[in-house]
MOPAC internal coordinates of N, CA, C and O (Angstrom, degrees):
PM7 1SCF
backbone

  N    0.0000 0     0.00 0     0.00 0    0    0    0
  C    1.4401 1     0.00 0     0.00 0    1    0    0
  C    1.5242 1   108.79 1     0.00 0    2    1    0
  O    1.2310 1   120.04 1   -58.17 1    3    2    1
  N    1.0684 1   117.53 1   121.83 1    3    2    1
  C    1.6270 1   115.73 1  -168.49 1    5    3    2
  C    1.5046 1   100.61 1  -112.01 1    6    5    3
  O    1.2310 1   123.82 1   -51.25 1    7    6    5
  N    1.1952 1   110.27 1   128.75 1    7    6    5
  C    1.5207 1   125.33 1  -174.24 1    9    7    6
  C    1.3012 1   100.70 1  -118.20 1   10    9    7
  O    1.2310 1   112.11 1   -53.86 1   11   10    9
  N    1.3720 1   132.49 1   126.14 1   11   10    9
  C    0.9366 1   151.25 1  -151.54 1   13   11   10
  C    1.6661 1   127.04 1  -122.64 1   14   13   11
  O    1.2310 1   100.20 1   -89.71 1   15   14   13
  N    1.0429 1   153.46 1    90.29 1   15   14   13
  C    1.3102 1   140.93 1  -117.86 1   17   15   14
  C    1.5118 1    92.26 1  -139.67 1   18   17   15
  O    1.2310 1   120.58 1   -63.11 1   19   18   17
  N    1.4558 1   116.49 1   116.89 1   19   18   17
  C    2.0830 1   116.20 1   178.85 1   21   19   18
  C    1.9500 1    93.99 1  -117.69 1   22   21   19
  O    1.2310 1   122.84 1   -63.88 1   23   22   21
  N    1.2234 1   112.16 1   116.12 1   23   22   21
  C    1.4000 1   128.68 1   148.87 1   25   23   22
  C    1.3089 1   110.79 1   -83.91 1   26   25   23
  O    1.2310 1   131.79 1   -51.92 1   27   26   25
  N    1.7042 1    94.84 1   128.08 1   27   26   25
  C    1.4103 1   120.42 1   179.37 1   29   27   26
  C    1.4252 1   118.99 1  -142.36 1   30   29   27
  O    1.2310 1   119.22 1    -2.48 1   31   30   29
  N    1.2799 1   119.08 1   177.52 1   31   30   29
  C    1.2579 1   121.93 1   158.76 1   33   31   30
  C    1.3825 1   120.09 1   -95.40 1   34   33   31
  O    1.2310 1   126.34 1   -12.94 1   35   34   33
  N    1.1187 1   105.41 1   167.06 1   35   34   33
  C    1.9234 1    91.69 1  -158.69 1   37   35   34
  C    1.4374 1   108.08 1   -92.67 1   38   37   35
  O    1.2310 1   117.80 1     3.28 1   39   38   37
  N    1.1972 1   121.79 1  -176.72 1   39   38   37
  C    1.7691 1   113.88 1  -175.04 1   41   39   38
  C    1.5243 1   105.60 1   110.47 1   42   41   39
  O    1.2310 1   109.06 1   166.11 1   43   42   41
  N    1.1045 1   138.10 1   -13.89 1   43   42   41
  C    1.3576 1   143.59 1   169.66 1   45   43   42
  C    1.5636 1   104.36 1   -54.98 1   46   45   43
  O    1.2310 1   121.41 1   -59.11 1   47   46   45
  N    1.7558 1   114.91 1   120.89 1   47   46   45
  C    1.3724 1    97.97 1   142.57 1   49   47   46
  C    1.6049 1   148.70 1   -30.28 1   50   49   47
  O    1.2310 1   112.16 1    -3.57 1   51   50   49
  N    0.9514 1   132.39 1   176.43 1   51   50   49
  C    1.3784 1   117.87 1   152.95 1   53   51   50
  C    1.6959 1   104.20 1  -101.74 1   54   53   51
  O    1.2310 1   113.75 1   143.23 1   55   54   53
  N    1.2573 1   129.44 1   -36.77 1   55   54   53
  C    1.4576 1    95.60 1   148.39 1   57   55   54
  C    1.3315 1   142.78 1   -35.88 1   58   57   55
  O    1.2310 1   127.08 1   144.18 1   59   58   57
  N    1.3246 1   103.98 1   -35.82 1   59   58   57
  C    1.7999 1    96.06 1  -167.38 1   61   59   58
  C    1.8389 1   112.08 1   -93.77 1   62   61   59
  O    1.2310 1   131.75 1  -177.33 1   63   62   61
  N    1.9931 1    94.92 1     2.67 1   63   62   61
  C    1.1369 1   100.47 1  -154.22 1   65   63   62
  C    2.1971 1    85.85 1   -94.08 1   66   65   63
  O    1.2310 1   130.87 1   149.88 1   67   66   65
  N    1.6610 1    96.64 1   -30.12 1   67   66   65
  C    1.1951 1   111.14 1  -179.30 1   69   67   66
  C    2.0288 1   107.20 1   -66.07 1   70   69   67
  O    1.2310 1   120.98 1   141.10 1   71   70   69
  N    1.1054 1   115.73 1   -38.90 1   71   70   69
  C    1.4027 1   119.81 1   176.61 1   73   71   70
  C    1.4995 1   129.86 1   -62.99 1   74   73   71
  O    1.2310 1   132.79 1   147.38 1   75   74   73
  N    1.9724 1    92.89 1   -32.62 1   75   74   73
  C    1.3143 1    92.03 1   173.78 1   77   75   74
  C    1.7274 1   109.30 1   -75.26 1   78   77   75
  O    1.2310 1   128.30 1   154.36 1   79   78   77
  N    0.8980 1   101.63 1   -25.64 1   79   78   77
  C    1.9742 1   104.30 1  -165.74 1   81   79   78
  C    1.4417 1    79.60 1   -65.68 1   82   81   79
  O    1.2310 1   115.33 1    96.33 1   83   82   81
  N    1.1830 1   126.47 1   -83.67 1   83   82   81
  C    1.3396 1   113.98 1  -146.71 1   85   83   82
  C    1.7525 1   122.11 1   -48.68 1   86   85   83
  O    1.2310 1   125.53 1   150.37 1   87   86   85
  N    1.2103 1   106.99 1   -29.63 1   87   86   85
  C    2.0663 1   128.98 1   164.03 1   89   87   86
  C    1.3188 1    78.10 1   -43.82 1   90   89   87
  O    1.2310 1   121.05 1    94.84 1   91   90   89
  N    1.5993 1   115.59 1   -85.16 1   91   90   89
  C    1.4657 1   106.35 1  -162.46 1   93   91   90
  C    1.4643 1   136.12 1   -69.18 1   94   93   91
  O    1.2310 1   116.29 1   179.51 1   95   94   93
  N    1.2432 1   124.66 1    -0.49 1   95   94   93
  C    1.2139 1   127.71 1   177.23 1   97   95   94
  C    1.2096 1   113.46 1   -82.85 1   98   97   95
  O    1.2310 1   128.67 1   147.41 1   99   98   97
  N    1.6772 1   100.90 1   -32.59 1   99   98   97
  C    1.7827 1   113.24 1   168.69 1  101   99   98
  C    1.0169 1   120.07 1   -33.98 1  102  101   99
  O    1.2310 1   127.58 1   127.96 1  103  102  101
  N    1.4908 1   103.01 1   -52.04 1  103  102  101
  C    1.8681 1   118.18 1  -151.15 1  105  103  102
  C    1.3890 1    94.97 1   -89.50 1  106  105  103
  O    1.2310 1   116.85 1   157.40 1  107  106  105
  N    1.3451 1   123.59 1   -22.60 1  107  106  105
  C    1.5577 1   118.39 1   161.93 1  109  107  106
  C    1.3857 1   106.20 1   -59.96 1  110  109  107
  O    1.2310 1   108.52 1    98.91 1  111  110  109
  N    1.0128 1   139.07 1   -81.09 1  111  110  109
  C    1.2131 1   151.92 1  -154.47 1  113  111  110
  C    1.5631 1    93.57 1   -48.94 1  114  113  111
  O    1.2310 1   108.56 1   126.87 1  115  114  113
  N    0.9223 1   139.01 1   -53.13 1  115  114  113
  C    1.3158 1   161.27 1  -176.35 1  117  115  114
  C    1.5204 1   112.46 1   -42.62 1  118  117  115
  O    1.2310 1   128.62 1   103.83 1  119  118  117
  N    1.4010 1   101.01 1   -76.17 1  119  118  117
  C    0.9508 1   118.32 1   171.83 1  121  119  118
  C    1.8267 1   145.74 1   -72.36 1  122  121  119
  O    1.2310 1   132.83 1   135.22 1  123  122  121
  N    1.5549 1    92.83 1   -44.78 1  123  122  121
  C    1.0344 1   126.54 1  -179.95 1  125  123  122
  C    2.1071 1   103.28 1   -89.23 1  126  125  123
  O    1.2310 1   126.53 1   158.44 1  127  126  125
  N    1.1450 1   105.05 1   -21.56 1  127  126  125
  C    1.5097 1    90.55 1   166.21 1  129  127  126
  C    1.7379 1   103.90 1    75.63 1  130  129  127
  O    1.2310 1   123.64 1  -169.07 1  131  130  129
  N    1.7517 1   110.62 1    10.93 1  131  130  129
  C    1.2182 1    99.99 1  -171.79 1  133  131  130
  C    1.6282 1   101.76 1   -99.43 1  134  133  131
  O    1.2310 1   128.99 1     7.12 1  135  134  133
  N    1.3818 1   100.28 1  -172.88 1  135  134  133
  C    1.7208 1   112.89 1  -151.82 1  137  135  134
  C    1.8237 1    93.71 1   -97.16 1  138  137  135
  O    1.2310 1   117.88 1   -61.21 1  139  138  137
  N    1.2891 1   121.64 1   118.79 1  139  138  137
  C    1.6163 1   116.68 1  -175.37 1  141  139  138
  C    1.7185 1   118.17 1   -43.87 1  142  141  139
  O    1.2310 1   124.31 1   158.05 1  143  142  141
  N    1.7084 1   109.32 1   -21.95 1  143  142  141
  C    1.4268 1   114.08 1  -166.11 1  145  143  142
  C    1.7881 1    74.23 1   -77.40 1  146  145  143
  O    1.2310 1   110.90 1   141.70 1  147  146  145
  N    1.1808 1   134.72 1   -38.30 1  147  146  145
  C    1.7312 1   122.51 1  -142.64 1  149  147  146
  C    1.1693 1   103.40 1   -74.87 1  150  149  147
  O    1.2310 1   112.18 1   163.46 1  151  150  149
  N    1.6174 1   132.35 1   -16.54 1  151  150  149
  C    1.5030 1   135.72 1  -157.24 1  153  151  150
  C    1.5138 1   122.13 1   -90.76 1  154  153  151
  O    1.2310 1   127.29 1   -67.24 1  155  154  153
  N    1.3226 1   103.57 1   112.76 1  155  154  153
  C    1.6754 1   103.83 1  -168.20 1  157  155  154
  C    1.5753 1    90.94 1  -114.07 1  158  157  155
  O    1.2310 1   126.42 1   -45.64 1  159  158  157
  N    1.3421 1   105.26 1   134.36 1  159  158  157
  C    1.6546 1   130.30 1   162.89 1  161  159  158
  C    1.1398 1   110.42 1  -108.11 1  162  161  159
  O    1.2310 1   126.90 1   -60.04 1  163  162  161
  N    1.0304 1   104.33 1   119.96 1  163  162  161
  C    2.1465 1   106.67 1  -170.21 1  165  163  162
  C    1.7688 1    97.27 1  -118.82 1  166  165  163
  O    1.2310 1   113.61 1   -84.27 1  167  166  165
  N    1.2299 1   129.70 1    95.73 1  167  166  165
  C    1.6478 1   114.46 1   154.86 1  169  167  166
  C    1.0964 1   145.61 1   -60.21 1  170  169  167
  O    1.2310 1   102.30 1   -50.40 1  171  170  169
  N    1.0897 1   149.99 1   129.60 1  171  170  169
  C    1.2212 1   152.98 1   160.01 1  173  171  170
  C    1.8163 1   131.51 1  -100.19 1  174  173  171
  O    1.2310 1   121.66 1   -82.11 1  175  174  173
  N    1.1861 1   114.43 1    97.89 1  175  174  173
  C    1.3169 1   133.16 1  -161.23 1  177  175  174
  C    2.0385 1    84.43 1   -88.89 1  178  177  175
  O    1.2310 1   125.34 1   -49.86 1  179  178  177
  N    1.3271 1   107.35 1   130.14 1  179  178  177
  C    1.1587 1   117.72 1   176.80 1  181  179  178
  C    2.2737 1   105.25 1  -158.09 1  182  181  179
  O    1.2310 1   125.49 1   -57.88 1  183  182  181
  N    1.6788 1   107.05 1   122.12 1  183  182  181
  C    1.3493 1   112.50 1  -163.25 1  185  183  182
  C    1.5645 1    86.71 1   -63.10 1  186  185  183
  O    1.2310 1   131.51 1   -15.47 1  187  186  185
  N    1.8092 1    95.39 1   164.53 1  187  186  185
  C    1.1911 1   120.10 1   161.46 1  189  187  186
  C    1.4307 1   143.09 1   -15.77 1  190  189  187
  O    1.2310 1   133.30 1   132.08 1  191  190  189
  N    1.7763 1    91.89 1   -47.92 1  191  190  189
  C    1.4101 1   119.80 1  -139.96 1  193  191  190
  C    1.7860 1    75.40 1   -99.78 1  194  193  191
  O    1.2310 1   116.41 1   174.80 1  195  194  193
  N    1.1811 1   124.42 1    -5.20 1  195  194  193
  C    2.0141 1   107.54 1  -177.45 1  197  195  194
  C    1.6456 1    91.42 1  -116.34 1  198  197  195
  O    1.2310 1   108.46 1  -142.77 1  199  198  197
  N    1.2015 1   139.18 1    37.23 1  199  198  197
  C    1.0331 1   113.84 1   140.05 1  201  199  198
  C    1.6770 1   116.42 1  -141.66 1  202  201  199
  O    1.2310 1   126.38 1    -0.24 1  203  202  201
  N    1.2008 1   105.34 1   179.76 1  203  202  201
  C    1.8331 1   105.72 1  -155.84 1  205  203  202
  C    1.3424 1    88.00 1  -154.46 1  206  205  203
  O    1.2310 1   126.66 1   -46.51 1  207  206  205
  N    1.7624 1   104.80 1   133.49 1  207  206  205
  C    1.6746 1   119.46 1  -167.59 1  209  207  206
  C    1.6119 1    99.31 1  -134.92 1  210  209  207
  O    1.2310 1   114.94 1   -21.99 1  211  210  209
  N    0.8982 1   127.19 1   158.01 1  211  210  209
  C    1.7712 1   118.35 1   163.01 1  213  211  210
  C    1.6747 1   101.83 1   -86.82 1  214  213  211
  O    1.2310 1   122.02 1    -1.70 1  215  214  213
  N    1.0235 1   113.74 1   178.30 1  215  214  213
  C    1.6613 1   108.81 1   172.48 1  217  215  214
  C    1.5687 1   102.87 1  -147.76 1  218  217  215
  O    1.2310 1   114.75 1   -67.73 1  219  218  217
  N    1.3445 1   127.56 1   112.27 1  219  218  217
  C    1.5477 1   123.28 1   168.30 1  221  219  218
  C    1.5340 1   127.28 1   -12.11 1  222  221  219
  O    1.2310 1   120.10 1   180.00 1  223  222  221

């Protein structure tokens, strides 16, 4: 069962939040050979200010 976890910043519809799961549940299924009932997309909405990137 592949559970799947997308960190973001928040502001996403729930449409667009619903479109991405299914893109990605695809590519599970797809790829991963797993069963569509098995596919969990879990989000995580986290502000700006908690994450830290280097930048070129």
């Amino acid at each position: 069962m592949p559970i799947i976890t997308i960190s973001m910043y928040p502001g996403r519809s729930k449409l667009q939040k619903d479109k991405f799961a299914e893109i990605i549940s695809n590519a599970a299924i797809d790829v991963l050979k797993a069963k569509k009932k098995d596919v969990i997309v879990v989000f995580e909405e986290n502000d700006k200010n908690n994450w830290y990137f280097t930048h070129d």
